[in-house]
mmCIF file of the N, C-alpha and C atoms, coordinates in Angstrom:
data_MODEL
# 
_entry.id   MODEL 
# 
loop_
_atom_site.group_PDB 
_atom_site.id 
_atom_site.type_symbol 
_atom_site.label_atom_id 
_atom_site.label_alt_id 
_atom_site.label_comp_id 
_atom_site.label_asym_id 
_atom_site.label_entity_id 
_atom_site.label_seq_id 
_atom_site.pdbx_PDB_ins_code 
_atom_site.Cartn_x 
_atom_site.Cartn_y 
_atom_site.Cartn_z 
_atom_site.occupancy 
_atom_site.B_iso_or_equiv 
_atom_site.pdbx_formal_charge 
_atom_site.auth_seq_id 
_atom_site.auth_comp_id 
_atom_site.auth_asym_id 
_atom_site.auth_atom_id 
_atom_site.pdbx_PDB_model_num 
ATOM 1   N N  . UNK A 1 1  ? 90.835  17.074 -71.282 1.00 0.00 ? 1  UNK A N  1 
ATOM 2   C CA . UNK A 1 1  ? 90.384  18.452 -71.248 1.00 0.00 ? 1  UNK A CA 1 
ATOM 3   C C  . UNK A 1 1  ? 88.921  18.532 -70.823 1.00 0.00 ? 1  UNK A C  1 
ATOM 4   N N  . UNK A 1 2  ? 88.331  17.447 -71.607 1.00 0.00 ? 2  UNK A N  1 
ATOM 5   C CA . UNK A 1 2  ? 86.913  17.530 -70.762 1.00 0.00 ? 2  UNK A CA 1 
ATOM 6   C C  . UNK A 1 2  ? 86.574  17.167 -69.279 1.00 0.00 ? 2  UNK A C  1 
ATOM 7   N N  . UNK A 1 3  ? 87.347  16.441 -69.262 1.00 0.00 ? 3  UNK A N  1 
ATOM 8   C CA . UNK A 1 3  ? 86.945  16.132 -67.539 1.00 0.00 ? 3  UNK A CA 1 
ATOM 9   C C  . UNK A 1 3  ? 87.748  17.280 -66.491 1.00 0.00 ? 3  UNK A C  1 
ATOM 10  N N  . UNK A 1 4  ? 88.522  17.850 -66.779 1.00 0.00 ? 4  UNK A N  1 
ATOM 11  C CA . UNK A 1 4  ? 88.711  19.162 -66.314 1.00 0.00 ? 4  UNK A CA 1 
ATOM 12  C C  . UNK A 1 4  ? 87.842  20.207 -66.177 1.00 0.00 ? 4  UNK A C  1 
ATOM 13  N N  . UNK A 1 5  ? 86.815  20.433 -67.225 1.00 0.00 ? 5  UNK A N  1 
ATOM 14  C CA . UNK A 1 5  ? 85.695  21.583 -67.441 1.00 0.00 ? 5  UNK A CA 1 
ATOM 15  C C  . UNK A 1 5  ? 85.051  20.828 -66.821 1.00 0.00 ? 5  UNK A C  1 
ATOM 16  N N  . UNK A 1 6  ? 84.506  19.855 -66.735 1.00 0.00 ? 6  UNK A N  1 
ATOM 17  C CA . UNK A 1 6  ? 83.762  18.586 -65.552 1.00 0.00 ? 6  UNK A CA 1 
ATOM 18  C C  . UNK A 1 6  ? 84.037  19.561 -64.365 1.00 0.00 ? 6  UNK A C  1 
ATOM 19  N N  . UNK A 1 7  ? 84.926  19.112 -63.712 1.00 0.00 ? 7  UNK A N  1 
ATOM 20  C CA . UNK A 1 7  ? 85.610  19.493 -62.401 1.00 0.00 ? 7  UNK A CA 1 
ATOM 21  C C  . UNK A 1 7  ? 85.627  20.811 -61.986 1.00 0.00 ? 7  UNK A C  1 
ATOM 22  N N  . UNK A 1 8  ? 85.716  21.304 -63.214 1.00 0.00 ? 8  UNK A N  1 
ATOM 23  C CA . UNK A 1 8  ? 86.195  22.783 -62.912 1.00 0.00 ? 8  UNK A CA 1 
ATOM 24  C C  . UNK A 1 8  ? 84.427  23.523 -62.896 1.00 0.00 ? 8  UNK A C  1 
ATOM 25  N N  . UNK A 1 9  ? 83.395  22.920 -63.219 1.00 0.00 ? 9  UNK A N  1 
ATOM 26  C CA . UNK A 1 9  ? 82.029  23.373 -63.539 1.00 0.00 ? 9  UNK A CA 1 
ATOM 27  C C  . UNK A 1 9  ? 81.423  22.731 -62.170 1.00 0.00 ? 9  UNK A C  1 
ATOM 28  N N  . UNK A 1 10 ? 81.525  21.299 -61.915 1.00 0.00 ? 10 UNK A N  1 
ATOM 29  C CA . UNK A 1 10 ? 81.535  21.040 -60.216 1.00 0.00 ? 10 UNK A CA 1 
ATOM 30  C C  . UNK A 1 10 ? 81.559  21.928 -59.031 1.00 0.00 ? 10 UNK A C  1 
ATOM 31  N N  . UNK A 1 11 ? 82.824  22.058 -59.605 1.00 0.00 ? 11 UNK A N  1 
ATOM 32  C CA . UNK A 1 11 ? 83.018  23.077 -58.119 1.00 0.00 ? 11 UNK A CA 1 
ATOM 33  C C  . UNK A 1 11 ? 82.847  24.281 -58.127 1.00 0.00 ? 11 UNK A C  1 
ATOM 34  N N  . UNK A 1 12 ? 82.775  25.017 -59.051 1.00 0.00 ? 12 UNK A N  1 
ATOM 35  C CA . UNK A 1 12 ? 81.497  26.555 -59.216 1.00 0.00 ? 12 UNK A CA 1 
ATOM 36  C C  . UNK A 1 12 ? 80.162  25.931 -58.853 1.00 0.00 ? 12 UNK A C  1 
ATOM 37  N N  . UNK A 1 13 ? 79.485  25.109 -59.150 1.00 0.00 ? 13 UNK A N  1 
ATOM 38  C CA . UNK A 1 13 ? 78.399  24.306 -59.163 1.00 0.00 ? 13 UNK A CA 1 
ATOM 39  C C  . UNK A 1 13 ? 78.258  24.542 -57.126 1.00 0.00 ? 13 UNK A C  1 
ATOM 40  N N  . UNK A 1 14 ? 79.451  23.254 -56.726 1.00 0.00 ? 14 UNK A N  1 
ATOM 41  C CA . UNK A 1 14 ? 78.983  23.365 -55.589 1.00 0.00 ? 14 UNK A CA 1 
ATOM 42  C C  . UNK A 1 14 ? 79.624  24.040 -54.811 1.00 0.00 ? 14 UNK A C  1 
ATOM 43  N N  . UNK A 1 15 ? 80.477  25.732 -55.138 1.00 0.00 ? 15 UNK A N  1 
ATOM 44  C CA . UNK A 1 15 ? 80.710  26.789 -54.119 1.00 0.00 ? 15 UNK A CA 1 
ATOM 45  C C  . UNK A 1 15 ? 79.849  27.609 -54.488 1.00 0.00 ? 15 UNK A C  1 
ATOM 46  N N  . UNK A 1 16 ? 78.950  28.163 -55.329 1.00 0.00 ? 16 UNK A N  1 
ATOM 47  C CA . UNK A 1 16 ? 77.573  28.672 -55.580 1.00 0.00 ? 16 UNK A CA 1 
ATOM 48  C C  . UNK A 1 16 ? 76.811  28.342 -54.693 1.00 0.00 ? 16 UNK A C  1 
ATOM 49  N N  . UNK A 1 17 ? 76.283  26.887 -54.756 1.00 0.00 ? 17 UNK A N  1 
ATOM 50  C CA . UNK A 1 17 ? 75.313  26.760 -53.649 1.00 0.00 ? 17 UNK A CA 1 
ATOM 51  C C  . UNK A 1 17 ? 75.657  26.699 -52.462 1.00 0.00 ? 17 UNK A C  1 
ATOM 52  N N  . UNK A 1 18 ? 77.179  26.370 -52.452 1.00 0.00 ? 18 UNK A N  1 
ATOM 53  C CA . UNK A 1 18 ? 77.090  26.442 -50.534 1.00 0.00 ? 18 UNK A CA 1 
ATOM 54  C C  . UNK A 1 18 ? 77.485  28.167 -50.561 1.00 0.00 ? 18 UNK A C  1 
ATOM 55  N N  . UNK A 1 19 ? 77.463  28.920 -50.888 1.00 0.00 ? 19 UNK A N  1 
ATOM 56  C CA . UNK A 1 19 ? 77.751  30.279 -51.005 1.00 0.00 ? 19 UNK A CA 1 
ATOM 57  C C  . UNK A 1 19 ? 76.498  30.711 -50.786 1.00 0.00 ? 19 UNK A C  1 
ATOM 58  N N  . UNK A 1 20 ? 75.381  30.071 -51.743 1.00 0.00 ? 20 UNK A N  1 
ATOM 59  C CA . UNK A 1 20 ? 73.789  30.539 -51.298 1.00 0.00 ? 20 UNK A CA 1 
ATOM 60  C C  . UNK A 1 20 ? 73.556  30.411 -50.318 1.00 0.00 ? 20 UNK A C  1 
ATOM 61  N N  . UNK A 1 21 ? 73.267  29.239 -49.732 1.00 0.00 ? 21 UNK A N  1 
ATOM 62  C CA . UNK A 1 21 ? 72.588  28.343 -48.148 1.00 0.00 ? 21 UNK A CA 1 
ATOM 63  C C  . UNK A 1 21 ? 73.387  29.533 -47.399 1.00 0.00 ? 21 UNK A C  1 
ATOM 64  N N  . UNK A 1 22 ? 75.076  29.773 -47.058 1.00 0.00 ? 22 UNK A N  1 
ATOM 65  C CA . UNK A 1 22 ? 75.562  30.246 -46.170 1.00 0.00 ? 22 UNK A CA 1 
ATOM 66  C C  . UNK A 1 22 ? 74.621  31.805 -46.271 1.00 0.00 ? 22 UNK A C  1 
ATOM 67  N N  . UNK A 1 23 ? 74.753  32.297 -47.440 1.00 0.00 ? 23 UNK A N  1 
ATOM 68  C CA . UNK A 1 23 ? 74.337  33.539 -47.430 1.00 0.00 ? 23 UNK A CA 1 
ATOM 69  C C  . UNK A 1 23 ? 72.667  34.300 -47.111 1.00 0.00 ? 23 UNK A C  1 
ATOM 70  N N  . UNK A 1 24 ? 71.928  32.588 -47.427 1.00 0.00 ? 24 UNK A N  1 
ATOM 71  C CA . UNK A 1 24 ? 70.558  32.871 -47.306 1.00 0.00 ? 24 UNK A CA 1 
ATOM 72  C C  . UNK A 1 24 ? 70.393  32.236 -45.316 1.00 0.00 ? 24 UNK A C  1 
ATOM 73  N N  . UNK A 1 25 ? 71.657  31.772 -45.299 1.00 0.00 ? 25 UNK A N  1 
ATOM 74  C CA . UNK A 1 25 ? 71.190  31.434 -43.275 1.00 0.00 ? 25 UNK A CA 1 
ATOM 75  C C  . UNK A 1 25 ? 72.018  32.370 -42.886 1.00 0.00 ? 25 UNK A C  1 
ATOM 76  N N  . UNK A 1 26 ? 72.418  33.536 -43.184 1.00 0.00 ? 26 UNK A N  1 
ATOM 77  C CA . UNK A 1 26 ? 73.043  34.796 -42.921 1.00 0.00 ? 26 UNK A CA 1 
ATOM 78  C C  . UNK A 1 26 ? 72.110  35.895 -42.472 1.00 0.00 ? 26 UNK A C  1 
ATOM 79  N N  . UNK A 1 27 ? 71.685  35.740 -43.652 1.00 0.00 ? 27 UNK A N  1 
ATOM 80  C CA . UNK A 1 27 ? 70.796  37.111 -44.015 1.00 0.00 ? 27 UNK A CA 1 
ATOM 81  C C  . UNK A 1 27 ? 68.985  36.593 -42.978 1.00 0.00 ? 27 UNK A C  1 
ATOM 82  N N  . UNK A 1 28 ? 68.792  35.362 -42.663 1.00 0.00 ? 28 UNK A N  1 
ATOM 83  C CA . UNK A 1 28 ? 67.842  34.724 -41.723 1.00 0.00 ? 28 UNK A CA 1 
ATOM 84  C C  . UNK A 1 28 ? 68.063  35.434 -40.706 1.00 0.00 ? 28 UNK A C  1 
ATOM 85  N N  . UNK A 1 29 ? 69.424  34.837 -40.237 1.00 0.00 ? 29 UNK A N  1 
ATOM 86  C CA . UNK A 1 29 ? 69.732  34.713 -38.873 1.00 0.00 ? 29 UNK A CA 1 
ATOM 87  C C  . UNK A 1 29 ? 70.067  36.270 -38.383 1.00 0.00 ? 29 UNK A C  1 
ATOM 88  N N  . UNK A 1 30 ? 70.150  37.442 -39.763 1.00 0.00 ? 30 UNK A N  1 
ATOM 89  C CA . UNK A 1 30 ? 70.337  38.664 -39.107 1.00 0.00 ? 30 UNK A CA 1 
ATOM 90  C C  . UNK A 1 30 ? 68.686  39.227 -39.250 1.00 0.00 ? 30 UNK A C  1 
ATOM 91  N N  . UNK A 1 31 ? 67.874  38.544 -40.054 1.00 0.00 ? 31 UNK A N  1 
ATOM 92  C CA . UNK A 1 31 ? 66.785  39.140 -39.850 1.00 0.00 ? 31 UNK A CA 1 
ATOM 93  C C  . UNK A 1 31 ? 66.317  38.855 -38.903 1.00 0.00 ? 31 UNK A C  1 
ATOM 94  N N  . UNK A 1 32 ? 66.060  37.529 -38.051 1.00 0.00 ? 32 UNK A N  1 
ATOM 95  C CA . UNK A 1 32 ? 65.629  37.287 -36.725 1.00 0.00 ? 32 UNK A CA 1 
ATOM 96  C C  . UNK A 1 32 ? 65.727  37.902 -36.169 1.00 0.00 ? 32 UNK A C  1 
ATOM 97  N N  . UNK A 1 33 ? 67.504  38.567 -35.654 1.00 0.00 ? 33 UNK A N  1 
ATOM 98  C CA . UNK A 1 33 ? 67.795  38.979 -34.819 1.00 0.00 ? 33 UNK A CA 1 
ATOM 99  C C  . UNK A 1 33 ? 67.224  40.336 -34.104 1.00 0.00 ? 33 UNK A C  1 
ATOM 100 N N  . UNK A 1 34 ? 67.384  40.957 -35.935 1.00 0.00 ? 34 UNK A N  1 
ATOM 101 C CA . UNK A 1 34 ? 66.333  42.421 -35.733 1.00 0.00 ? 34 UNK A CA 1 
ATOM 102 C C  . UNK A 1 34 ? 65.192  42.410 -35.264 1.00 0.00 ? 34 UNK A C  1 
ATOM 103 N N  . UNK A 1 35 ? 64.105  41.430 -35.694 1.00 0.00 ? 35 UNK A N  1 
ATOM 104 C CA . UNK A 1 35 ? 63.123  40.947 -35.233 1.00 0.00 ? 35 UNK A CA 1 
ATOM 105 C C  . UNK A 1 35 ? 63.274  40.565 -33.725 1.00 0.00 ? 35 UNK A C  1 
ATOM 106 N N  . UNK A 1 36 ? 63.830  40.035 -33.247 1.00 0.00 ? 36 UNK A N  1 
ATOM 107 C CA . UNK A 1 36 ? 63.805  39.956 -31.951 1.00 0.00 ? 36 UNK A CA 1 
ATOM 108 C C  . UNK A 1 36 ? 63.918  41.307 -31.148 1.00 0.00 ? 36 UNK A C  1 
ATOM 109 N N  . UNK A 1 37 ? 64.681  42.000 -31.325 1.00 0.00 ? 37 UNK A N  1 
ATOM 110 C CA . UNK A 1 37 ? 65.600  43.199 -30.958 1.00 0.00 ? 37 UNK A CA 1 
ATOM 111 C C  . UNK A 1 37 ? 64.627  44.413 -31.008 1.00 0.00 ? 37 UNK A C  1 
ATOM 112 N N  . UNK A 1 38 ? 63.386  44.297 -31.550 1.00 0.00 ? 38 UNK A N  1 
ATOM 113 C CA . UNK A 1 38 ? 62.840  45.848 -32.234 1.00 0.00 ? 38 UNK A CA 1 
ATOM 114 C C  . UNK A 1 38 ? 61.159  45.180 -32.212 1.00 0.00 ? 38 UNK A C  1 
ATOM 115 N N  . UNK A 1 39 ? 61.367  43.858 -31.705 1.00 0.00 ? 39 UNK A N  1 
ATOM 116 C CA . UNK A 1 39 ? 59.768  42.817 -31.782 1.00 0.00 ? 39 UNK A CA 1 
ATOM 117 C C  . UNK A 1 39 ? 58.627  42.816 -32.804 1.00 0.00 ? 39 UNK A C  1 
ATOM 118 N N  . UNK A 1 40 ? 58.855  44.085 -34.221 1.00 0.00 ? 40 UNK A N  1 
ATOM 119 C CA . UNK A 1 40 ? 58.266  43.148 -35.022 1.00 0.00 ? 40 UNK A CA 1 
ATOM 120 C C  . UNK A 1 40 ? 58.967  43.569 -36.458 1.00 0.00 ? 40 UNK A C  1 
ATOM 121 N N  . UNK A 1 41 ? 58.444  42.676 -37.340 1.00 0.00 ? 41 UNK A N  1 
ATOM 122 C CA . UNK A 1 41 ? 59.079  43.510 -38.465 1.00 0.00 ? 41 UNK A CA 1 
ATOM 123 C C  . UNK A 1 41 ? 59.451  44.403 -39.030 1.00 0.00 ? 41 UNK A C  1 
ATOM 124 N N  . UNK A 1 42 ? 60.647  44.952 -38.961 1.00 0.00 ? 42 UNK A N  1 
ATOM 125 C CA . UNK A 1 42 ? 60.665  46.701 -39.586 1.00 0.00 ? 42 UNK A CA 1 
ATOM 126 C C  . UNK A 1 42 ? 62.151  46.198 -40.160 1.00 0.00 ? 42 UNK A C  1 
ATOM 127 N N  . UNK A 1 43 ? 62.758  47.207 -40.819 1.00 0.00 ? 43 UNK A N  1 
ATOM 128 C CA . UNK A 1 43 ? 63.803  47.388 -41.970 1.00 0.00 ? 43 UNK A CA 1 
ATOM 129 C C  . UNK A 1 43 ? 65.097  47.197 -41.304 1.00 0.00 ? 43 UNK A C  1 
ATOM 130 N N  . UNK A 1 44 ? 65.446  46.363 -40.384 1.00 0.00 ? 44 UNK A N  1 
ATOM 131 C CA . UNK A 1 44 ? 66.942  46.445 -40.025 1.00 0.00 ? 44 UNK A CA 1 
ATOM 132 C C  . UNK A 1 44 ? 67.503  47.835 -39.954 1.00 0.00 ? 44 UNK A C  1 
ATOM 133 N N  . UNK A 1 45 ? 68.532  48.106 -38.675 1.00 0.00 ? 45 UNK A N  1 
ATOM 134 C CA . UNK A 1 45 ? 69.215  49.317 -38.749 1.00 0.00 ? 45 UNK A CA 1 
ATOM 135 C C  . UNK A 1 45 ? 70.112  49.210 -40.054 1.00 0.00 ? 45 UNK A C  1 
ATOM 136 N N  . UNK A 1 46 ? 70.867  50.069 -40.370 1.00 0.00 ? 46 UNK A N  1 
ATOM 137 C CA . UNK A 1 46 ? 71.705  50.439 -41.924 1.00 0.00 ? 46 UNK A CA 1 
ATOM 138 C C  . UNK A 1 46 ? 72.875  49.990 -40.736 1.00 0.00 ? 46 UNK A C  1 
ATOM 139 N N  . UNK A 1 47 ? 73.880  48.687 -41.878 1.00 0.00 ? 47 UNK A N  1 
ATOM 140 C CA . UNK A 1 47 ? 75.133  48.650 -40.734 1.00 0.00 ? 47 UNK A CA 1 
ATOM 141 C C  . UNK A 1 47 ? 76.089  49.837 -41.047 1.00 0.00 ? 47 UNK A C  1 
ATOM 142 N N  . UNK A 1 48 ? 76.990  49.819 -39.907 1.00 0.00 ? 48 UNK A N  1 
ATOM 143 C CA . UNK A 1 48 ? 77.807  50.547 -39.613 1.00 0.00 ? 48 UNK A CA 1 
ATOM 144 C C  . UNK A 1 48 ? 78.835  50.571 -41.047 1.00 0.00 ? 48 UNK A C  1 
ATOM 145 N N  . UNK A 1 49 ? 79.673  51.337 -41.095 1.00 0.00 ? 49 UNK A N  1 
ATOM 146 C CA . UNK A 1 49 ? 81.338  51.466 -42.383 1.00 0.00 ? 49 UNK A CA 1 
ATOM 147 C C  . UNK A 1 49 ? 81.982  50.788 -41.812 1.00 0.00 ? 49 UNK A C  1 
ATOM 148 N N  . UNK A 1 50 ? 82.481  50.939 -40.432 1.00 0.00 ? 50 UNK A N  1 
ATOM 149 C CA . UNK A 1 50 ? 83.671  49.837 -39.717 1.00 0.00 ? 50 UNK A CA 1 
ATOM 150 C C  . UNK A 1 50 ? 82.832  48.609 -39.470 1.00 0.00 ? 50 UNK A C  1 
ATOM 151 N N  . UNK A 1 51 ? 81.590  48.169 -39.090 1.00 0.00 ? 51 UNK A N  1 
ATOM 152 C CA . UNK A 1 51 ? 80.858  46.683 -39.129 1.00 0.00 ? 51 UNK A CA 1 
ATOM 153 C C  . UNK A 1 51 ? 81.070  45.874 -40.549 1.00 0.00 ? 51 UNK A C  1 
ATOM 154 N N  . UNK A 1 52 ? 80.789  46.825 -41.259 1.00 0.00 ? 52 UNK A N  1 
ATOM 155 C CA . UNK A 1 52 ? 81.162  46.644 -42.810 1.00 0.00 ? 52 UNK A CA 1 
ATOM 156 C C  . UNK A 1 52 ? 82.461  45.901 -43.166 1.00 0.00 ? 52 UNK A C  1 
ATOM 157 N N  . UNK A 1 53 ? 82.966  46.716 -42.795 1.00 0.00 ? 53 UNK A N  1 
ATOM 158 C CA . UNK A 1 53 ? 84.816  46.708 -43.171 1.00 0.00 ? 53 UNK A CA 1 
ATOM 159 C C  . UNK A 1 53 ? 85.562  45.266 -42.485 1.00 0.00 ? 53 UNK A C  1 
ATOM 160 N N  . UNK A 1 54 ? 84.725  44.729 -41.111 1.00 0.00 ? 54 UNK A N  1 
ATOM 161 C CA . UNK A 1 54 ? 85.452  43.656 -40.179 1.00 0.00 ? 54 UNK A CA 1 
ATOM 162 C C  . UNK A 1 54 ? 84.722  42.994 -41.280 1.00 0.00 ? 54 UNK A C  1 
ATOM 163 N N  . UNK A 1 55 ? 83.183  42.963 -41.558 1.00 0.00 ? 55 UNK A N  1 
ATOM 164 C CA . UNK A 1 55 ? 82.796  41.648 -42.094 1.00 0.00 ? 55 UNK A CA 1 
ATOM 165 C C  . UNK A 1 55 ? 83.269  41.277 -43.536 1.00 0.00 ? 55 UNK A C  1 
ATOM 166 N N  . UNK A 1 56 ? 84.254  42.397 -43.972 1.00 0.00 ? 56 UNK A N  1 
ATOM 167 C CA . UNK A 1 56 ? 84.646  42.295 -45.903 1.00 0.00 ? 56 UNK A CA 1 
ATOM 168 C C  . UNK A 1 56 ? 85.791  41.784 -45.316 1.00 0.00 ? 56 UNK A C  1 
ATOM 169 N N  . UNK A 1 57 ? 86.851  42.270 -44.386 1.00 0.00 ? 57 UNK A N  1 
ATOM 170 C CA . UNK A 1 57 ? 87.921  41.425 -44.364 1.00 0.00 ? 57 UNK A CA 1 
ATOM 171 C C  . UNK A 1 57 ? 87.866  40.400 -43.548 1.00 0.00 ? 57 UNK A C  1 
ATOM 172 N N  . UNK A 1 58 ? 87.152  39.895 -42.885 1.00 0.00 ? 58 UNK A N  1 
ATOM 173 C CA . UNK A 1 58 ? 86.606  38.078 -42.280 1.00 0.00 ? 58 UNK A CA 1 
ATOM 174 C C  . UNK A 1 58 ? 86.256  37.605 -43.842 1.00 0.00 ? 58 UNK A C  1 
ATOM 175 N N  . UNK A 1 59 ? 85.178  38.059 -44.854 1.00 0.00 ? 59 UNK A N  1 
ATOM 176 C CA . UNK A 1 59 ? 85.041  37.088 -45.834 1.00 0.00 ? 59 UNK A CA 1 
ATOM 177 C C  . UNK A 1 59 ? 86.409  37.094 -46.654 1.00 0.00 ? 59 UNK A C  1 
ATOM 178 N N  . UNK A 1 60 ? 87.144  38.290 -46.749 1.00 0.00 ? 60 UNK A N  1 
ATOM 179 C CA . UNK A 1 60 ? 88.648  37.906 -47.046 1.00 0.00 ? 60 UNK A CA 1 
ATOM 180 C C  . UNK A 1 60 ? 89.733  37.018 -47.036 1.00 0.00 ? 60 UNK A C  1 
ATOM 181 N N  . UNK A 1 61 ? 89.805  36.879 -45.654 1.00 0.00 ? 61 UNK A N  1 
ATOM 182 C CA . UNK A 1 61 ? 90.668  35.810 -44.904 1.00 0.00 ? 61 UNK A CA 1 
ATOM 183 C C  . UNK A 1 61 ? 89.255  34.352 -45.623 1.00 0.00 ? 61 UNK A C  1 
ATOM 184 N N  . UNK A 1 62 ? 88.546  34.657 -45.279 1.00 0.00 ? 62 UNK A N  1 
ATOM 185 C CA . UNK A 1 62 ? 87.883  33.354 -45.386 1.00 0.00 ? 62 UNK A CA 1 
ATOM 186 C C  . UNK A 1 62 ? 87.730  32.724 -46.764 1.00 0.00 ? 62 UNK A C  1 
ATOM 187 N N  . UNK A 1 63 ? 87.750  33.712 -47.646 1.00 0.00 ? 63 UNK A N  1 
ATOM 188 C CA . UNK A 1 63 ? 88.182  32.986 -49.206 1.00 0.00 ? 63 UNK A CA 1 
ATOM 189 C C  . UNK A 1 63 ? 89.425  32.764 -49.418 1.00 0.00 ? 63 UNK A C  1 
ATOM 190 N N  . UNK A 1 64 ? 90.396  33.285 -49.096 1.00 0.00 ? 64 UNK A N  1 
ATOM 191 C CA . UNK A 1 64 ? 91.707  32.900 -48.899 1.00 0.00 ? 64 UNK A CA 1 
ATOM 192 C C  . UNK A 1 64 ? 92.191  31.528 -48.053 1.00 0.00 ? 64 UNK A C  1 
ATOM 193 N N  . UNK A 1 65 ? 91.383  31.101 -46.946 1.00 0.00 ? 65 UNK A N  1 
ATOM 194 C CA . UNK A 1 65 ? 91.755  29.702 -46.421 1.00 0.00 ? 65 UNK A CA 1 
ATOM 195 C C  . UNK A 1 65 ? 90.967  28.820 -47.595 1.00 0.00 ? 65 UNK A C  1 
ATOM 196 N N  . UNK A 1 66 ? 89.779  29.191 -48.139 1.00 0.00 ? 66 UNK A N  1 
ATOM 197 C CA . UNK A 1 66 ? 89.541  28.299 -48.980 1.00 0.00 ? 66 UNK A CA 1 
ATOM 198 C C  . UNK A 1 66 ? 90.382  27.924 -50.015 1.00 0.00 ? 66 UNK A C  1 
ATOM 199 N N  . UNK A 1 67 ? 90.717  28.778 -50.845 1.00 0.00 ? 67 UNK A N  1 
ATOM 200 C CA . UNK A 1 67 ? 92.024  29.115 -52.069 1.00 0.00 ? 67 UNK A CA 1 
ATOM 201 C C  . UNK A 1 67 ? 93.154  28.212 -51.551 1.00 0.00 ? 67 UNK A C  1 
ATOM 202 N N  . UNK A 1 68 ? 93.340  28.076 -50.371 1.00 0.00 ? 68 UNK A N  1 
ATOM 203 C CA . UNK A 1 68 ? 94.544  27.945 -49.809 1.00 0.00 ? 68 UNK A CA 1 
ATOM 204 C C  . UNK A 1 68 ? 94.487  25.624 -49.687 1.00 0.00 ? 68 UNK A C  1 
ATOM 205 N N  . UNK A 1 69 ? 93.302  25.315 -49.680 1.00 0.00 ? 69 UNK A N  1 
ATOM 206 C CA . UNK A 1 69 ? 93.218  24.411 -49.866 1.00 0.00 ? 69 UNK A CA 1 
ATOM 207 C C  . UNK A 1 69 ? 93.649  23.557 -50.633 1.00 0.00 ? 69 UNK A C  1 
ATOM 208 N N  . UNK A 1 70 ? 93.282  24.167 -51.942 1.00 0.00 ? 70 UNK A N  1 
ATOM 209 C CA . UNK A 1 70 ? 93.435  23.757 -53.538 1.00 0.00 ? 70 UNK A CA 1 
ATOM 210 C C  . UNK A 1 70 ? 95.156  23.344 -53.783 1.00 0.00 ? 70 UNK A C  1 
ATOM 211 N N  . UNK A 1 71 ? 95.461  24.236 -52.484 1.00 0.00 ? 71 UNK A N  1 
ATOM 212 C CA . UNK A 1 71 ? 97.352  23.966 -52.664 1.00 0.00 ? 71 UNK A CA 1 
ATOM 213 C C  . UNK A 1 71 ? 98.231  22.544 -52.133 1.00 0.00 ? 71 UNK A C  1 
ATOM 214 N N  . UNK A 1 72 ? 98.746  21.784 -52.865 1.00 0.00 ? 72 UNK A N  1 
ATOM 215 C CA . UNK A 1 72 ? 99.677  20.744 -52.213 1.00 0.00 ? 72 UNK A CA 1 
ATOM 216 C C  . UNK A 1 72 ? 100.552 20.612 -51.514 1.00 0.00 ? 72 UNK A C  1 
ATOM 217 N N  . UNK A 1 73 ? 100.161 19.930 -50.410 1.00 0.00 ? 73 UNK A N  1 
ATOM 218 C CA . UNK A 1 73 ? 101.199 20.205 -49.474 1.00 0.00 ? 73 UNK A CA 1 
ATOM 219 C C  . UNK A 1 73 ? 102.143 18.935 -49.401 1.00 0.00 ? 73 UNK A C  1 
ATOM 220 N N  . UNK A 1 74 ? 103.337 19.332 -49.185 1.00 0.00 ? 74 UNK A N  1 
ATOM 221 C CA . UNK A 1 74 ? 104.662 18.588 -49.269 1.00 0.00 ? 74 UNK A CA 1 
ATOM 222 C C  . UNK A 1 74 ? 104.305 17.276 -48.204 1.00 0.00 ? 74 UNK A C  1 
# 
């Protein structure tokens, strides 16, 4: 039982941080962009409802191939 909470604290452990890194070279790589786009620092445009909506169901599908891992295959 303990080495289960082991395992099971692991891997919150390390999908947290790769959840950070991805999310903090996300949020970089869209601030650059603005920055490039508008040449100096200012507040990002507000995204779109449908920009929104593709990028909630891409992280959808994309926690779902992860989930989908965990499963044994024949």
């Amino acid at each position: 039982m303990a080495e289960q909470d082991t395992n099971k604290t692991a891997t919150y452990v390390a999908g947290g941080a790769l959840g950070l890194l991805v999310g903090l070279a996300a949020a970089h790589m869209y601030a650059r962009t603005a920055e490039e786009q508008y040449g100096e620092v200012t507040a990002p445009k507000a995204i779109d409802t449908g920009d929104a909506f593709k990028i909630g169901m891409a992280l959808v599908a994309l926690v779902r191939q992860i989930s989908d891992l965990a499963v044994k295959k024949p």
